[in-house]
Structure formats: structure tokens, C-alpha cells
N, C-alpha and C positions, 0 to 999 in steps of 0.2 A: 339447571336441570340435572347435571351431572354430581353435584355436589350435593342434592337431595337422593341419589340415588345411592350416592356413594355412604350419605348416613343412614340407609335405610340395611346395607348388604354388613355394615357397621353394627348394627344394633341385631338383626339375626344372628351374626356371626357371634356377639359378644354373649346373647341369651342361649344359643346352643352351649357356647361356653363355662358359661355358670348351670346348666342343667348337666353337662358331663360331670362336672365339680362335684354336685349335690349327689350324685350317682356316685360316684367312686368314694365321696365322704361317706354314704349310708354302707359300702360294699366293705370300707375298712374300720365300720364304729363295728360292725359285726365280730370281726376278725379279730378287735382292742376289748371285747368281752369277754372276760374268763370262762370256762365253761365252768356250770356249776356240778360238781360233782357227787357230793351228798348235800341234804338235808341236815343234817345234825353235825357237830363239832364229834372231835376224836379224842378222848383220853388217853396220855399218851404218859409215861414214868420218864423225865427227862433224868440224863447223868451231868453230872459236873462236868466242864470240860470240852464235852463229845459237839461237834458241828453238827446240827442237823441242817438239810437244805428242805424249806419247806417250797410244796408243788405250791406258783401263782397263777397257770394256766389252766388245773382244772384238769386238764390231761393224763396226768399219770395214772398208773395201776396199781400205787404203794401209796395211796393218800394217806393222810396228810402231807406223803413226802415227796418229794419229788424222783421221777424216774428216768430223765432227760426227753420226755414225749414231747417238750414246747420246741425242740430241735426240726421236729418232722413239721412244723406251722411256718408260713413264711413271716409271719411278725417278730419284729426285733423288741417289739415289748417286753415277752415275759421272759423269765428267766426266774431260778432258784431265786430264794430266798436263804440265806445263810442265817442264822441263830447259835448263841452259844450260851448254856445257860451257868449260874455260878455256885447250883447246890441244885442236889436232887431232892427234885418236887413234882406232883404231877397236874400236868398241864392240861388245859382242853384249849385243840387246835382246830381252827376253823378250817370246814370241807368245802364252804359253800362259796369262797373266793372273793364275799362280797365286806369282809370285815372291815372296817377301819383301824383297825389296830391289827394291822399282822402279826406274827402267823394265829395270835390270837382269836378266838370264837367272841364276838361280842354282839351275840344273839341275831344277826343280819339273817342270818339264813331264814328267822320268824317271818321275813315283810320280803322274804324275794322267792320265788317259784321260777326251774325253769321256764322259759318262753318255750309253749306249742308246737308245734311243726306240724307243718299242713301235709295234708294225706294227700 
């Protein structure tokens, strides 16, 4: 009897477990999303030479560039993106965070729309 009881305070224990999991999983896929910040990519005149850091967070207030606002988020995720280009030419750099080729615009921003916020 005791050994059924002891699998039963077992198997509670273990599914509260995995429902904390799934709760603090959904609490930090939020947190590992970029915020999207524009809509449209940014034409930008690159120089030779020059470092840009491009923003990966979505946060900054100098987009496409980075401003150090992924400092103020507790995720160790984002951080600059450094680039250095090897001839001026101008670029279009992605605002919406969701590119696949950083810091590149490769049209994402068409198939993604901020997510809502409930009133």
C-alpha cells in the first residue's frame, strides 16, 4: 500500500514538474524573441573599413544600429552584431530582426507582423 502511494505523490510531484518547465519555457521563448522594430529594411551608405554593430534585439533607438539597449533585458542572447564592409556600397539592412542572413534585409519582414498585445 505504501509503495502505491508513494507512486502516486511521485507522479504529481513529477507532472507539477514538467508544467513549471513548460511555464518558464513559454516565459523565456518570449524574452529569445527579438522585438520587431520596423517594418521595412533601412538603406544605409556603408564605408570601407568602418565597424558597424548591427542592433539583434530590436531595442535600440539608432536602428538598424545598435544602441546598447539589449544591456537593460536579462537575456544573454542578444548582443551586437559586428560587420565590416570592404568597399562603399549601399546596403539595405534588416529592421525587423527576423532575417536570415544578418544584418541583411532578405524580405522577412513581408511574412512576419508584430504579435498583438491584449488590452
Amino acid at each position: 500500500m505504501s509503495y502505491i502511494l508513494l507512486m502516486i505523490i511521485f507522479s504529481i510531484s513529477l507532472q507539477r514538474h514538467i508544467f513549471n518547465k513548460m511555464e518558464i519555457n513559454k516565459n523565456l521563448m518570449d524574452e529569445f524573441v527579438p522585438k520587431l522594430a520596423r517594418c521595412e529594411p533601412t538603406l544605409v551608405k556603408v564605408v570601407p573599413g568602418k565597424v558597424y554593430a548591427w542592433c539583434t534585439c530590436g531595442l535600440s533607438e539608432t536602428q538598424p544600429f545598435c544602441d546598447g539597449k539589449h544591456k537593460s533585458i536579462e537575456s544573454l542572447l542578444f548582443k551586437s552584431l559586428k560587420v565590416q564592409f570592404e568597399k562603399e556600397e549601399e546596403v539595405w539592412l534588416c529592421n525587423c530582426k527576423r532575417t536570415n542572413n544578418p544584418p541583411y534585409c532578405d524580405d522577412s519582414h513581408k511574412n512576419n507582423t508584430e504579435p498583438k498585445k491584449a488590452m
